[in-house]
Each structure stands twice: as structure tokens, then as C-alpha cells.
C-alpha positions in Angstrom: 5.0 6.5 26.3 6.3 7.2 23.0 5.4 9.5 20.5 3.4 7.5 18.5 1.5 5.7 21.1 0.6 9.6 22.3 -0.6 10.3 18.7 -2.6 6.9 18.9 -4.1 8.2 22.5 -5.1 11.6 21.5 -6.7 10.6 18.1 -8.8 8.0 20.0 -9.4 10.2 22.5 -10.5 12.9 19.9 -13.1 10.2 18.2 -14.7 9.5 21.9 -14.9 13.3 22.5 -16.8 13.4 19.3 -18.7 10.6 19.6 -19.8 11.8 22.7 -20.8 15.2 22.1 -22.9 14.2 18.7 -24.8 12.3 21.1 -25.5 14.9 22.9 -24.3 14.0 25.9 -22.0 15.5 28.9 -19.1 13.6 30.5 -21.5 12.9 33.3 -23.8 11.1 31.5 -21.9 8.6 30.1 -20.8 7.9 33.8 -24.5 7.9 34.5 -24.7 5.0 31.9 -21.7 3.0 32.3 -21.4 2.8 36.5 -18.1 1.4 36.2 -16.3 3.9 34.3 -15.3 7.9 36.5 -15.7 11.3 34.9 -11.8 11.7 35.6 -11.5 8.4 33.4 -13.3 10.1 30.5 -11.6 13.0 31.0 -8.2 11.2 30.6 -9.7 9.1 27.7 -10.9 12.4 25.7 -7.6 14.0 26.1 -5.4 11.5 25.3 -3.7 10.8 28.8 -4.9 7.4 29.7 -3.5 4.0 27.7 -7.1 1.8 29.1 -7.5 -1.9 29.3 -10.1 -3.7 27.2 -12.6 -3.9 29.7 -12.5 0.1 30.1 -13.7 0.0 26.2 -16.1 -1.8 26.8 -17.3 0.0 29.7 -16.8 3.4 27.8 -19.3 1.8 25.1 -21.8 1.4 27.1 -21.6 5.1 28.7 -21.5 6.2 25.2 -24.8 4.0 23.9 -22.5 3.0 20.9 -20.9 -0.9 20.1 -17.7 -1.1 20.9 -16.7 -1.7 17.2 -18.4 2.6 16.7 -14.8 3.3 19.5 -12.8 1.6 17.3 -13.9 2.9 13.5 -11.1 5.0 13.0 -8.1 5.8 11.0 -5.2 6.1 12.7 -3.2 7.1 9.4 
């Protein structure tokens, strides 16, 4: 990956961590949630190590209780 596409992947990844924990909940239970989506994909997701397909938004989403479009408002400046 390049460096910009790692910056773009740890800022996301930063937002879903922090989505996450305002909700109060743990890594678990947004795998408890979703059923299609792993701990270790959260994990990855939260720390910026995983480019995801669409699908895995979605999925992430629903562990999270949020709309997709709540994963995607955020500035990437």
C-alpha cells in the first residue's frame, strides 16, 4: 500500500475505534451483532491494517448499531 492509502486506513480505522467505544461497546460485541464480521477483522479495521470490501462496511455497521453513512462521515483532510 502506499502512504496515503495507510493514512486513509488508519484515520478510518481511528473513526470506527471511536465510534465504537462511544457506544460503549467492546470488540466482541460488535461481533456479537454483526455474525459475519471476526474480532481479528475489527481489530485490523481499528488499526488501520485491513483495506475491506464494501460488504465488510456494511457488515461492520451493523456490529456497530450505526448506518453505514455514520462509517463514512469523516474528513479525510
Amino acid at each position: 500500500m502506499d502512504v496515503l492509502q495507510d493514512e486513509i486506513l488508519k484515520k478510518f480505522g481511528e473513526h470506527v475505534k471511536d465510534l465504537r467505544l462511544k457506544s460503549g461497546l467492546k470488540q466482541h460485541d460488535v461481533v456479537l451483532n454483526s455474525s459475519k464480521i471476526t474480532k481479528a477483522t475489527i481489530s485490523d479495521i481499528e488499526n488501520g491494517k485491513r483495506n475491506f470490501a464494501f460488504t465488510t462496511l456494511i457488515d461492520l455497521a451493523k456490529g456497530l448499531n450505526v448506518s453505514p453513512k455514520d462509517l463514512l462521515d469523516i474528513n479525510f483532510d
